[in-house]
N, C-alpha and C positions, 0 to 999 in steps of 0.2 A: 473358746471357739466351739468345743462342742455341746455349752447348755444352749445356745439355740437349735441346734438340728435336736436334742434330746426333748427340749420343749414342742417342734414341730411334729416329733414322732406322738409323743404322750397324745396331743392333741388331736392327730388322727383317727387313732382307733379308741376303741371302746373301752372305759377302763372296767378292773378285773371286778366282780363283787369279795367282796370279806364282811364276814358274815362272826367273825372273831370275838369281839371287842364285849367285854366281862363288866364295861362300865353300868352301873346300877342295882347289880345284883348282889344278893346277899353272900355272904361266907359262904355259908351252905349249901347253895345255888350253884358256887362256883367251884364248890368241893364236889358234888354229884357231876357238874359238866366234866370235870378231871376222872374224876371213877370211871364215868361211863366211855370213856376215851372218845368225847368229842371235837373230832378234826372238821375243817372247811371242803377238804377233798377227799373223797371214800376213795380206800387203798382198793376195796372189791368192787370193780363199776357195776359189778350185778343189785346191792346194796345202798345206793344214793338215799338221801333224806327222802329225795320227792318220790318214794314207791315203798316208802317205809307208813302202815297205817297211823303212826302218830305224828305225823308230819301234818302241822300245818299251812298249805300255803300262801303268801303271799303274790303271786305271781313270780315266774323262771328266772325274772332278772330283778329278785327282789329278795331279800332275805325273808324266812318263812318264821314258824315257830313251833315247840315240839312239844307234847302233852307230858313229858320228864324230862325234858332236859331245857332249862329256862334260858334267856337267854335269845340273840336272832342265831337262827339254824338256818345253813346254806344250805340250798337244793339241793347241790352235789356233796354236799357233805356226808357223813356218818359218825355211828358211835355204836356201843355195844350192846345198845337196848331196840335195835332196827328190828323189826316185826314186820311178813310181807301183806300188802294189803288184801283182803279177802272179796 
């Protein structure tokens, strides 16, 4: 009874971006995105990907990409290599 109202709801609203997903990348790739402690959502909201200068974007509802850390990089996201733009 309740996967249709759970269906009704998902189909409502917008779903979340995740910008996660380690598919394609190399060993090495994915051993630098782990060093650099890159998460989807920045613990410091002063710090987001998208005001970090090596953030490339994609557009806000669109996973971006980051000049070291390989990989799709979420706007809001972060890591330990955030530089602020000048």
């Amino acid at each position: 009874m309740l996967a249709p109202v759970a269906a009704a709801v998902e189909g409502c609203g917008k779903k979340e971006l995740s910008c996660s997903s380690t598919t394609g990348l190399t060993p090495a790739d994915i051993q630098t995105r782990t060093a650099l402690q890159y998460v989807d959502r920045a613990a410091d909201p002063a710090k987001p990907c998208r005001s970090c200068r090596l953030f490339r974007t994609a557009g806000e509802a669109a996973c971006g990409g980051c000049e070291v850390v390989k990989g799709p990089i979420h706007p809001g996201g972060s890591c330990s290599a955030w530089a602020a733009r000048t």
